[in-house]
Backbone as a chain_set.jsonl record, in Angstrom:
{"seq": "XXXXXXXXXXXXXXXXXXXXXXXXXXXXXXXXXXXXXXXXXXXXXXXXXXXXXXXXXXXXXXXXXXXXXXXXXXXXXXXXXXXXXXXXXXXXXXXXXXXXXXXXXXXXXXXXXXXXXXXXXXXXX", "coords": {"N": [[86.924, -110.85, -35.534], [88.112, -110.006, -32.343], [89.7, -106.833, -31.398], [93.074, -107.474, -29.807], [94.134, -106.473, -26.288], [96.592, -105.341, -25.888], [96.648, -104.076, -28.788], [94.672, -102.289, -28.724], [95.084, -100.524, -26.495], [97.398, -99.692, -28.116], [95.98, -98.537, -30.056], [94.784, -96.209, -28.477], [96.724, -94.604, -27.563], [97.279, -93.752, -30.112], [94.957, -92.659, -31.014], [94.717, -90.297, -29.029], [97.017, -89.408, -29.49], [96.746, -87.731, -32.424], [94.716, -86.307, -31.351], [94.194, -83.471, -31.948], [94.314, -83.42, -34.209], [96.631, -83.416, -36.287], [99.286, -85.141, -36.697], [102.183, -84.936, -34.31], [105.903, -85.029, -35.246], [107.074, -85.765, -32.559], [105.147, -87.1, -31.311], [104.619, -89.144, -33.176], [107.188, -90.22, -33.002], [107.224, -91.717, -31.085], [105.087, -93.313, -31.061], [106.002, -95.108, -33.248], [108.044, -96.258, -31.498], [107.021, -97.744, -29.562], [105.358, -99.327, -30.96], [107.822, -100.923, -32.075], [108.318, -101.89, -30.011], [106.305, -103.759, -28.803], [105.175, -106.552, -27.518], [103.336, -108.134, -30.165], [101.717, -109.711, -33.028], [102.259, -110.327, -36.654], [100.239, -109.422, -37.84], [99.126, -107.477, -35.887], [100.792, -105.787, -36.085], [101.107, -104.726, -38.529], [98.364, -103.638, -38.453], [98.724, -101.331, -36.439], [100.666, -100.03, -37.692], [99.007, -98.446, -39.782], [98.001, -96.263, -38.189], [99.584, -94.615, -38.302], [99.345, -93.148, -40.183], [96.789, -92.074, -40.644], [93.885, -90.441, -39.454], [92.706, -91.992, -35.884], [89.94, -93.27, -34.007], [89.142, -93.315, -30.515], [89.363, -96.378, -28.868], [86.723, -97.711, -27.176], [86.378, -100.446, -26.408], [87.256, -102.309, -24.638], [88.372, -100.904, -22.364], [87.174, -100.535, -19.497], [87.459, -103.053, -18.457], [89.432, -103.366, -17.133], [92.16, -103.687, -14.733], [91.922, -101.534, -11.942], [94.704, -100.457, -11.673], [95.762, -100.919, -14.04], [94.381, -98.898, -15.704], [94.944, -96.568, -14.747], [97.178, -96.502, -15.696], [97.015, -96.455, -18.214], [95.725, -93.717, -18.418], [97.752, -92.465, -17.591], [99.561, -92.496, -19.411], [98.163, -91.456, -22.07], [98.224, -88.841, -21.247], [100.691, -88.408, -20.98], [101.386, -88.252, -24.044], [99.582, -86.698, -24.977], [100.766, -84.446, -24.4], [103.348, -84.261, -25.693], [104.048, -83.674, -27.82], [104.375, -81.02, -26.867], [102.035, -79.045, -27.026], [98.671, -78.686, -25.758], [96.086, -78.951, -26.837], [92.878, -78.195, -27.141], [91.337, -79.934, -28.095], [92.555, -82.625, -27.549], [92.228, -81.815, -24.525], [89.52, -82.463, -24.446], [89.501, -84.952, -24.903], [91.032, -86.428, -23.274], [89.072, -86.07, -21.615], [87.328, -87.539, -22.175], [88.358, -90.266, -22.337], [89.164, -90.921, -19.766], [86.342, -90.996, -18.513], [85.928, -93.334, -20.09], [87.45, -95.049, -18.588], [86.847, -95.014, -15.96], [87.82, -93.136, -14.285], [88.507, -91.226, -11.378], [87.836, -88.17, -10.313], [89.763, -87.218, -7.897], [91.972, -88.758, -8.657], [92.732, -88.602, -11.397], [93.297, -85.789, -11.112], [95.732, -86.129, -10.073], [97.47, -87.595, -11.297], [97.264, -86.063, -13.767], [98.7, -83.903, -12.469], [101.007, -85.004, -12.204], [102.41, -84.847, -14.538], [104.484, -83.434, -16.7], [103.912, -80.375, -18.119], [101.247, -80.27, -18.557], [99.842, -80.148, -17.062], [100.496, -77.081, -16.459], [99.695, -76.682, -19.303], [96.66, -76.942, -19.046], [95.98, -74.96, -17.641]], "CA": [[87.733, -111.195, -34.374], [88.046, -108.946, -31.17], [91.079, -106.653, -31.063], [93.387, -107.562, -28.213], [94.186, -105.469, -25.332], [97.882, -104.638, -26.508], [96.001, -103.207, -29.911], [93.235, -101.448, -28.58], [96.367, -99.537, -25.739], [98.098, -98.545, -29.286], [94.897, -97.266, -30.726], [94.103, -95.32, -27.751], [97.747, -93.604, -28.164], [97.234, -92.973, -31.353], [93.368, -91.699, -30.813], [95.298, -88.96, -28.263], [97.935, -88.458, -30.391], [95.613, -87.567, -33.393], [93.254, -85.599, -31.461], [94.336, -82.518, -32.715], [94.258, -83.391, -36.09], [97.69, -83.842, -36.654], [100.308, -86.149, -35.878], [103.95, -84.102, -34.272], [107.08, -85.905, -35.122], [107.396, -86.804, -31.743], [104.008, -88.443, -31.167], [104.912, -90.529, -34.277], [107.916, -91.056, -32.792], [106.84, -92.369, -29.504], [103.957, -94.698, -31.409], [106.431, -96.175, -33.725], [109.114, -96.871, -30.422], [105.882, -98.465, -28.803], [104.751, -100.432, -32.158], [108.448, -101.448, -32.162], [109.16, -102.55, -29.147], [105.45, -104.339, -28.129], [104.756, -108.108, -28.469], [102.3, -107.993, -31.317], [101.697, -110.479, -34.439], [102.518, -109.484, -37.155], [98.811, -108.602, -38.442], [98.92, -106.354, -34.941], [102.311, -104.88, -36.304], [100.771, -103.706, -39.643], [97.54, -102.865, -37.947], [99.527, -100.449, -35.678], [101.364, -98.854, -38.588], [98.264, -97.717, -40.167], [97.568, -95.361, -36.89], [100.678, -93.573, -38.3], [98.852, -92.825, -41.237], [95.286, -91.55, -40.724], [93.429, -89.855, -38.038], [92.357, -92.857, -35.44], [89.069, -93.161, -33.292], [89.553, -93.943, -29.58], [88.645, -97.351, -28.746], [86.269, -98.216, -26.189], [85.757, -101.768, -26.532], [87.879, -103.39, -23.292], [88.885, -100.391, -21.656], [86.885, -100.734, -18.173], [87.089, -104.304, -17.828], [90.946, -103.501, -16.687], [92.679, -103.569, -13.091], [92.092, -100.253, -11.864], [96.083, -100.042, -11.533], [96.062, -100.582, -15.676], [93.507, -97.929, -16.144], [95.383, -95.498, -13.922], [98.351, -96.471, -16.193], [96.894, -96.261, -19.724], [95.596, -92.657, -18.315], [98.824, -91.568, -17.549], [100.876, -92.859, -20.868], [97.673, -90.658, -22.676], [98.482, -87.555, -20.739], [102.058, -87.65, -21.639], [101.273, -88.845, -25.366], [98.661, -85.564, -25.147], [101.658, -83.132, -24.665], [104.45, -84.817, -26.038], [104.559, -82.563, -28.831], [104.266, -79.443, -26.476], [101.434, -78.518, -27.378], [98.127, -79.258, -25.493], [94.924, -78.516, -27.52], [91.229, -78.241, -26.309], [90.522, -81.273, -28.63], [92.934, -83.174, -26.564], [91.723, -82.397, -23.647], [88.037, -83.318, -24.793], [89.567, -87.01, -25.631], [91.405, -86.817, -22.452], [87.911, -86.23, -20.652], [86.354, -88.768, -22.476], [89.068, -91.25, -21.726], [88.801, -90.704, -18.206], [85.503, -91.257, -18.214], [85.917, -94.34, -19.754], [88.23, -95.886, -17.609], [86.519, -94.754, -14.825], [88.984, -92.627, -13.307], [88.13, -90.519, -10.009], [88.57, -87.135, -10.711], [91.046, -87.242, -7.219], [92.939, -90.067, -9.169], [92.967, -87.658, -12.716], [94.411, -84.56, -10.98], [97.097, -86.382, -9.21], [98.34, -88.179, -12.096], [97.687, -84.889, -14.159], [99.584, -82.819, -11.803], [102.735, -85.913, -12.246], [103.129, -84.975, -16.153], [105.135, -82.185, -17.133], [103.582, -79.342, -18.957], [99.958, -81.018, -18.513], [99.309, -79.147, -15.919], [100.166, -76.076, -16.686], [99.006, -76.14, -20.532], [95.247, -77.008, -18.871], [95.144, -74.075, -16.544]], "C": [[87.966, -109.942, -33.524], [89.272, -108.794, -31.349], [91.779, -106.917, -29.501], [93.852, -106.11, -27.641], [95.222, -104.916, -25.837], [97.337, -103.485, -27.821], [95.036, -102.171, -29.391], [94.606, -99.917, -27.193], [96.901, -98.621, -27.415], [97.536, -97.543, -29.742], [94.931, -96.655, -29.8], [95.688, -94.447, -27.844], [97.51, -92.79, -28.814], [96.271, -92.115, -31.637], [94.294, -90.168, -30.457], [96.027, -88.264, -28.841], [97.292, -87.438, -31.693], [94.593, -86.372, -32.943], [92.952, -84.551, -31.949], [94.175, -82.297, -34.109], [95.78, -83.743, -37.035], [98.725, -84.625, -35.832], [101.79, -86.003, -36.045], [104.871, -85.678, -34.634], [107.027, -86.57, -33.942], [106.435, -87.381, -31.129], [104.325, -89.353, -32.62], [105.845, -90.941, -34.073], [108.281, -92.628, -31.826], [105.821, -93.285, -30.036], [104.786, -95.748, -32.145], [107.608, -97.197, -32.449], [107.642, -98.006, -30.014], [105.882, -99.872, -29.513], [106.499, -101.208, -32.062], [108.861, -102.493, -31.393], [107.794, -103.47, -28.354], [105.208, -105.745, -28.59], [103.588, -108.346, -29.403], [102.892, -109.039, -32.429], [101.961, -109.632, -35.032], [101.264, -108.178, -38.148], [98.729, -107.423, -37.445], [99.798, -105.201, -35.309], [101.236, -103.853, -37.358], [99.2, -103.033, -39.404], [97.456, -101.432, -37.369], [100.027, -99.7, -36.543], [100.725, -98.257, -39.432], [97.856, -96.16, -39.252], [98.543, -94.243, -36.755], [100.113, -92.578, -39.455], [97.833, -92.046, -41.792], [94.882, -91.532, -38.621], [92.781, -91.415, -37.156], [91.491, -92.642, -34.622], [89.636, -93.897, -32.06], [88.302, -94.985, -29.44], [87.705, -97.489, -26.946], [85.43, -99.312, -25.578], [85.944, -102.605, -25.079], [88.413, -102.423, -21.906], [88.394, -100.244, -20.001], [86.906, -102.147, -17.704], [89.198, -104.712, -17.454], [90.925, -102.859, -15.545], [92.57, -101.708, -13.361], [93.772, -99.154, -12.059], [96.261, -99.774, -13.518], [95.56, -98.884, -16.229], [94.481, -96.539, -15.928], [96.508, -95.535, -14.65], [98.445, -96.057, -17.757], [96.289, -94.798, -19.513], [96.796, -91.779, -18.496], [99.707, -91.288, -19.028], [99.806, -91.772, -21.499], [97.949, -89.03, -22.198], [99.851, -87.162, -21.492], [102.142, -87.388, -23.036], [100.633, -87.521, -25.919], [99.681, -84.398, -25.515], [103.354, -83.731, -25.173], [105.424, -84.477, -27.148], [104.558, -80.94, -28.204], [103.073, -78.368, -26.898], [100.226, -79.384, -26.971], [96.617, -78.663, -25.878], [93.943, -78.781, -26.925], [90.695, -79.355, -26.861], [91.28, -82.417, -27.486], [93.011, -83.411, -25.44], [90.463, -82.957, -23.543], [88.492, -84.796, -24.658], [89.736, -87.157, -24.449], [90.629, -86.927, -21.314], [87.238, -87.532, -20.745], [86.658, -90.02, -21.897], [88.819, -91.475, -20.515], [87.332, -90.957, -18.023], [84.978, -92.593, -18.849], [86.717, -95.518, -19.251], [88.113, -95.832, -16.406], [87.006, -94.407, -13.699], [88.428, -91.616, -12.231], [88.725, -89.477, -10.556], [89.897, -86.72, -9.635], [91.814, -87.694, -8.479], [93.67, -89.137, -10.287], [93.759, -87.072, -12.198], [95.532, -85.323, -10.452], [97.919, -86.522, -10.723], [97.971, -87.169, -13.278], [98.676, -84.055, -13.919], [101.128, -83.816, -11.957], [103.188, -85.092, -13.849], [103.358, -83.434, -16.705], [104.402, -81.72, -18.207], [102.103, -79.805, -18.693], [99.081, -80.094, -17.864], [99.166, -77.792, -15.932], [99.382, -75.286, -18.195], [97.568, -76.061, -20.175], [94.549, -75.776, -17.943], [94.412, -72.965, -17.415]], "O": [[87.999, -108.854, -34.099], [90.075, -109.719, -31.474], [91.273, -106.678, -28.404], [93.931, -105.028, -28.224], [94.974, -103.832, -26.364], [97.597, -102.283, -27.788], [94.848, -101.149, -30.052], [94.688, -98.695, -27.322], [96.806, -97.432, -27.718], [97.88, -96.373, -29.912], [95.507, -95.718, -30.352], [95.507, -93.359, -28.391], [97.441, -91.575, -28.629], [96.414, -91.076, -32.282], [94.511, -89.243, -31.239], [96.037, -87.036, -28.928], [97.591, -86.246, -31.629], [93.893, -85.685, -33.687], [91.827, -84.327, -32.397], [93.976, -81.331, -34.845], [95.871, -84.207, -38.172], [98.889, -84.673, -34.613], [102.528, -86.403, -36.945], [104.622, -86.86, -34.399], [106.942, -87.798, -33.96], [106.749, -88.253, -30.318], [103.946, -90.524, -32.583], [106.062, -92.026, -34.613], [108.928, -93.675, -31.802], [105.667, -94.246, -29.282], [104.599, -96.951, -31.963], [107.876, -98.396, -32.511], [107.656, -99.155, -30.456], [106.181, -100.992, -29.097], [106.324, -102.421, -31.945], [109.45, -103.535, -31.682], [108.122, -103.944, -27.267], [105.066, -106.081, -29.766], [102.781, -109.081, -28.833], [104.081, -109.215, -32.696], [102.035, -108.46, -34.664], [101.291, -107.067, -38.678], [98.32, -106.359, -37.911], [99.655, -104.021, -34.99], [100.762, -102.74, -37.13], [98.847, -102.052, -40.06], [96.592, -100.586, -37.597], [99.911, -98.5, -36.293], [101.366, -97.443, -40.097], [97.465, -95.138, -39.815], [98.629, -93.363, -35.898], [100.444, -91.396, -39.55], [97.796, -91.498, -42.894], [95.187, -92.011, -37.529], [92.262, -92.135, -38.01], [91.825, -91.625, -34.014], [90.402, -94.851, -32.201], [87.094, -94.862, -29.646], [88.216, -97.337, -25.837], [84.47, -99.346, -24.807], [85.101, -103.319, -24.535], [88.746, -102.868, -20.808], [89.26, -99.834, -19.229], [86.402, -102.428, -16.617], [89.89, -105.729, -17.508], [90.207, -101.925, -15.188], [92.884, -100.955, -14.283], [93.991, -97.979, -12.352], [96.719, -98.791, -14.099], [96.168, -98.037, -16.882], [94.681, -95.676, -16.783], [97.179, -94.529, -14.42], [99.388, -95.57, -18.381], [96.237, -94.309, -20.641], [96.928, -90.778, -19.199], [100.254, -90.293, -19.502], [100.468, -90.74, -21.609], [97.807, -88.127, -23.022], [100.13, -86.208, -22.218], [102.84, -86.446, -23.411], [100.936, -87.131, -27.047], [99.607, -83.636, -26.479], [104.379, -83.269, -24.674], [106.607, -84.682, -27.418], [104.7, -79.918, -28.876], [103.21, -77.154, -27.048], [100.198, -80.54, -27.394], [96.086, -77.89, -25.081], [94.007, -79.668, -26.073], [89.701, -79.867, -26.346], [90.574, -82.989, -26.656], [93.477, -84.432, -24.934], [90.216, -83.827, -22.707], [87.723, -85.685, -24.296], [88.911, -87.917, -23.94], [90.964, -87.514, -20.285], [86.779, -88.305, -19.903], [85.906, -90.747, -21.247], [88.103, -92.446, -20.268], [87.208, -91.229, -16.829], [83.916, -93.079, -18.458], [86.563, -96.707, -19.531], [88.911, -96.368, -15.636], [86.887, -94.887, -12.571], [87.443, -91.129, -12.788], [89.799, -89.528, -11.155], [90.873, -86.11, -10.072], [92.233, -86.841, -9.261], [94.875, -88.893, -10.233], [94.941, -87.347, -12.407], [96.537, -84.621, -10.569], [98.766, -85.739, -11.153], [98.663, -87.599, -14.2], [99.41, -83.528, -14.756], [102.226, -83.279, -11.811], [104.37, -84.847, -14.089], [102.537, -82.572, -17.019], [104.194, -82.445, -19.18], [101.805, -78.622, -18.532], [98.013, -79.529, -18.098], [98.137, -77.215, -15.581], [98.844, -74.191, -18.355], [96.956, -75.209, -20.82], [93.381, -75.569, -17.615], [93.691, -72.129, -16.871]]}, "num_chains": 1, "name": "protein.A"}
């Protein structure tokens, strides 16, 4: 069965969060608020609480066949999700290239909504 869109958004969190290799308190805090507060079954629930557990691959099953406005939105939540522990690693920005390139973001579009997210900006210079 195909994961839905809500699942495949968590994984891609959790991918970002992860990319480093480890997962800060407050990216696990910010995945479990997410997992808590998102309409998910409950198979999506305990799906989701594995992604707390082990390193996660980013998905790129559904991610271009969304409104450009989504795309531009599941970019941004990964940016913040990237530095959220203060700390913005070269693996994380690799994911955060990749991402972007599959959501088919304009590199205009990237820097803007780069340049919105505190510390982002300046951890990449």
């Amino acid at each position: 069965m195909a994961e839905s869109a809500l699942l495949s958004v968590i994984r891609m969190w959790a991918a970002v969060a992860w990319a480093d290799g480890v997962l800060a308190d407050a990216e696990a805090e910010g995945l479990r608020r997410l997992i808590r507060t998102a309409d998910l079954t409950p198979e999506e629930r305990d799906a989701s609480a594995s992604f707390l557990e082990t390193e996660v691959a980013l998905p790129e099953t559904y991610l271009t066949s969304m409104s450009p406005e989504s795309r531009r939105g599941v970019y941004r939540a990964a940016c913040r999700m990237a530095v959220v522990d203060r700390v913005f690693s070269e693996t994380e920005k690799k994911l955060l290239g990749r991402l972007r390139e599959l959501l088919a973001i304009p590199d205009d579009i990237a820097s803007e909504i780069e340049s919105d997210v505190p510390g982002l900006s300046s951890a990449s210079q």
